[in-house]
C-alpha positions in Angstrom: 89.0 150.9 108.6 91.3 149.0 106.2 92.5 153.0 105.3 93.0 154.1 108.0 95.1 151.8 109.1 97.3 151.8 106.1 97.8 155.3 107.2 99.2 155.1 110.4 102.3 154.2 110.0 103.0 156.9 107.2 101.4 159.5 110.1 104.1 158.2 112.3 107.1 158.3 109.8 105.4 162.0 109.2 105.5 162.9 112.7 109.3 161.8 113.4 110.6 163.5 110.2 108.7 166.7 111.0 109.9 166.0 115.0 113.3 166.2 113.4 113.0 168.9 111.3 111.7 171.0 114.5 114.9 170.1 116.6 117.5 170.6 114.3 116.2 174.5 113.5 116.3 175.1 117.4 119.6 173.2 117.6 120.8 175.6 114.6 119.0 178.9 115.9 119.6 178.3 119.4 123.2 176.7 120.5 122.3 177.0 124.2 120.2 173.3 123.5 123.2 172.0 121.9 124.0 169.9 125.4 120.6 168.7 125.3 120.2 167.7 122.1 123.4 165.6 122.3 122.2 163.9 125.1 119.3 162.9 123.5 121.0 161.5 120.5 123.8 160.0 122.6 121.2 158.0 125.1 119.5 157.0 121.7 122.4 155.9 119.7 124.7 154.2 122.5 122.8 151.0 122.4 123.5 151.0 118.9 127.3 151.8 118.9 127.5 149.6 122.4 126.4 146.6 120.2 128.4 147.3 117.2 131.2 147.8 119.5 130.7 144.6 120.9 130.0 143.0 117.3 133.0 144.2 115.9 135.5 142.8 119.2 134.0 139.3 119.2 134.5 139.2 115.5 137.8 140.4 115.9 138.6 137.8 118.8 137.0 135.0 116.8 139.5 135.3 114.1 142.5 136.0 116.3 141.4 132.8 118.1 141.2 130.9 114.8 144.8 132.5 113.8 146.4 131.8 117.0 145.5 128.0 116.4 146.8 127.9 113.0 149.8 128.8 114.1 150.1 127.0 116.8 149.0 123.5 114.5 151.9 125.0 112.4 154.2 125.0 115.1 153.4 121.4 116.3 153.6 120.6 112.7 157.3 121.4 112.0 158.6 120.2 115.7 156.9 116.7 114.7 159.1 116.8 111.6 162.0 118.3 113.1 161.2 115.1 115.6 161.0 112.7 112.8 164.0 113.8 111.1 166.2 113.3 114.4 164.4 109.7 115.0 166.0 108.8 111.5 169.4 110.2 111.9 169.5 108.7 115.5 168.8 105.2 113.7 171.1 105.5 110.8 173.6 106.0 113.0 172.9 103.1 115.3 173.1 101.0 112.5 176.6 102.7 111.0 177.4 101.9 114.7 176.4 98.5 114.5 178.0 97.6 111.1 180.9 99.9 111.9 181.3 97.0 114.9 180.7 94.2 112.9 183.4 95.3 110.3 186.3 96.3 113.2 185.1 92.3 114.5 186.3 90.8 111.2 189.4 93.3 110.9 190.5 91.9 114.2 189.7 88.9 113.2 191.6 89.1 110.0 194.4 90.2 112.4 194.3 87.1 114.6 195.8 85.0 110.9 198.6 87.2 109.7 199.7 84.3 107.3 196.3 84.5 105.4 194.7 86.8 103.4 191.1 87.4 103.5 188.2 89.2 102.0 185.1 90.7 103.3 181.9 90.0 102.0 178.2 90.8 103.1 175.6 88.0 103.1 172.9 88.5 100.1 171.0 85.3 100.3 170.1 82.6 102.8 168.6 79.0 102.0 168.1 75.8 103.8 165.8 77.0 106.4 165.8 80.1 109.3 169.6 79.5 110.2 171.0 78.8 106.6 172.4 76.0 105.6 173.5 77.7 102.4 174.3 81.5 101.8 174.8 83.8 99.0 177.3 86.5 99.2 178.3 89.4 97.2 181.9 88.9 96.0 183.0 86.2 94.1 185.6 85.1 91.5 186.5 88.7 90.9 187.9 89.2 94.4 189.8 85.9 94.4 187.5 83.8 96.2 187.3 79.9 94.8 185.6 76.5 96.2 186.5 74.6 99.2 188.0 78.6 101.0 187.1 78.6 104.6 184.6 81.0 105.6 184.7 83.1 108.9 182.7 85.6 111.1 183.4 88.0 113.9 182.3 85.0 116.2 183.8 82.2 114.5 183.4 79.6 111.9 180.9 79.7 109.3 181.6 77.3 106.4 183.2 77.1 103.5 182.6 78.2 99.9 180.9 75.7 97.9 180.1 77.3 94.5 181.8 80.9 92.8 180.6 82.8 90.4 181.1 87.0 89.1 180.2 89.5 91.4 178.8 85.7 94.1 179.7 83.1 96.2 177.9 80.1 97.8 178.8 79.0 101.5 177.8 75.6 102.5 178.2 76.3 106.6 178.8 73.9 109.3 174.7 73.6 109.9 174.5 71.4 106.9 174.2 67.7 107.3 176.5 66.8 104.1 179.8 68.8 105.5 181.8 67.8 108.9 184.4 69.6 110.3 187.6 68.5 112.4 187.3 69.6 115.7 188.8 70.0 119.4 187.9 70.7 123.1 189.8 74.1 123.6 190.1 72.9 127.7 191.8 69.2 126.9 193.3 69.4 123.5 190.7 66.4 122.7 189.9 65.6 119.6 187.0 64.9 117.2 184.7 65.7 114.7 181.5 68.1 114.5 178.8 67.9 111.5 175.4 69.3 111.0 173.1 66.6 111.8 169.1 66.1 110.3 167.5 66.2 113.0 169.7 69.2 114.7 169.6 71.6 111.9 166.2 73.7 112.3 167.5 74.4 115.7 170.9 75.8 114.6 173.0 73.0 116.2 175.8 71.1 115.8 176.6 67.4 116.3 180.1 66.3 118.1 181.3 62.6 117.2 183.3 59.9 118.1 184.2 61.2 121.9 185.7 58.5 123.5 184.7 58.1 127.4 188.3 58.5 128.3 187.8 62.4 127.4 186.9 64.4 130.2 184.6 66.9 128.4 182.1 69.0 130.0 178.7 71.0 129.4 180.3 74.6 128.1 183.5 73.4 127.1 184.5 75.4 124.0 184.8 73.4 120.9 187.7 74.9 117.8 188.7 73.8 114.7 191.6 71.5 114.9 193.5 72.0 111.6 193.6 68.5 111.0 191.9 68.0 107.1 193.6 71.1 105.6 190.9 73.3 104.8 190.5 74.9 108.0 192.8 76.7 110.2 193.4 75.4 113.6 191.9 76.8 116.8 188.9 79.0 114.9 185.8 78.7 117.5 183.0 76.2 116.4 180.7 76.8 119.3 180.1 75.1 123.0 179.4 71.7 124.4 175.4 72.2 125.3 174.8 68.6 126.3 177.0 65.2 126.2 175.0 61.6 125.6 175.9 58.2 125.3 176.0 56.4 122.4 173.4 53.3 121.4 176.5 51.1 121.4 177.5 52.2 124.4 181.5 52.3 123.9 181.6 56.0 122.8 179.8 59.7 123.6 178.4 62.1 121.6 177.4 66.0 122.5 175.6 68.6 120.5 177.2 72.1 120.2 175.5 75.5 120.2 177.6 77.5 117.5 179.5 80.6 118.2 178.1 82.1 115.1 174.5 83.7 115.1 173.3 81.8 111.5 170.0 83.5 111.8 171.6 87.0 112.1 174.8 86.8 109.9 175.2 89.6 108.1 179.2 89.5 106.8 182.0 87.4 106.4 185.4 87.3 105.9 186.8 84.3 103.7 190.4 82.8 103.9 191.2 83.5 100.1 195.6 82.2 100.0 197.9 81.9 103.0 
């Protein structure tokens, strides 16, 4: 039993090799059953060539899938750097704009003191809290600049410079407690005195003394340098008149003053260096 079945499927293999054989003599001694023949190998190979055909296109639409997203991820990857690229020119040249401003402020400025000749310097350093009572700048002795040289911005009054050295300078502002600053309402001609004050500073304002009653200042008013002292030059803004009290002694007034000068932003300066 075991034989015999080992032997059929050699029988079979037999049988459709000498099938074959039989075929291909008529097909070669007789043409007439070419047609027929054809047929029969055609119905029996088109499966075969119907699923390699089909194979071979879904393999070939797999990869062109696979290389049409490629590209694609390579196209999205160079407009995102092209994007990039245009973010960071846009923002340099905001801020060339911005400094570009900044610099034709204290030009103008330099142009509203014709007598005096200034220097521009950018600030380097802060210290004495968020609005700086002290700042560092980058010129210094070599550019002319000394102690006790008033110190402006594009918005008015800063300081002035308290120590000098090669290549730096130190400006004590108006913020500070220790300095005071001789001062007058822009409206009335009134004048007076501003100083930093203690318990002012870590809000950025200013301190106005010694206003008799007799003035009639007012919330806004705009408070200037008055010359008087001879370090500053008369009628440089200080700031504005945020709110007017009366004095524990009750004979005088005193008002704080929001400066014109951004302390926590201030980037450049321009210093009075000779008239």
């Amino acid at each position: 039993m075991r034989r015999s079945s080992r032997k059929k499927p050699l029988i079979l293999v037999l049988v459709f090799v000498l099938t074959a054989t039989v075929l291909l003599i008529a097909s070669a001694k007789n043409r007439s059953n070419v047609g027929f023949i054809d047929n029969i190998v055609n119905f029996t190979i088109k499966p075969v060539t119907t699923f390699f055909s089909n194979t071979t296109a879904s393999v070939e639409g797999f990869f062109d899938y696979f290389q049409s997203k490629k590209e694609l991820v390579k196209q999205v990857s160079e407009l995102t750097y092209k994007n990039n690229l245009l973010e960071q020119k846009n923002a340099s040249l905001s801020s060339l704009e911005t400094e570009n401003e900044r610099l034709r402020s204290l030009l103008e400025l330099g142009e509203k003191y014709p007598t005096f000749q200034t220097t521009a310097a950018s600030v380097i350093a802060k210290d004495g809290g968020n609005y700086g009572r002290f700042i560092t700048i980058d010129k210094g002795e070599e550019s002319g600049i000394l102690v006790n040289q008033p110190v402006l911005s594009q918005n008015g009054l800063v300081g002035l410079v308290f120590e000098t050295g090669y290549g730096w300078a130190k400006i004590q502002t108006i913020l500070d407690p220790s300095t005071s600053v001789g001062c007058r309402i822009t409206r009335t001609g009134d004048v007076s005195v501003a100083e930093g004050d203690n318990a002012l500073v870590n809000d950025g304002f200013l301190k106005m003394l010694y206003i008799s009653k007799q003035f009639t200042i007012l919330e806004g008013d705009i408070v200037e340098t008055s010359g008087l002292g001879e370090i500053y030059p008369r009628g440089i803004p200080i700031g504005k008149i945020k709110e007017i009290k009366v004095s524990d002694n009750s004979t005088s007034q005193y008002a704080t003053i929001v400066p014109t000068v951004d302390f926590s932003n201030l980037q450049e300066v321009l210093v009075i260096t000779a008239k």
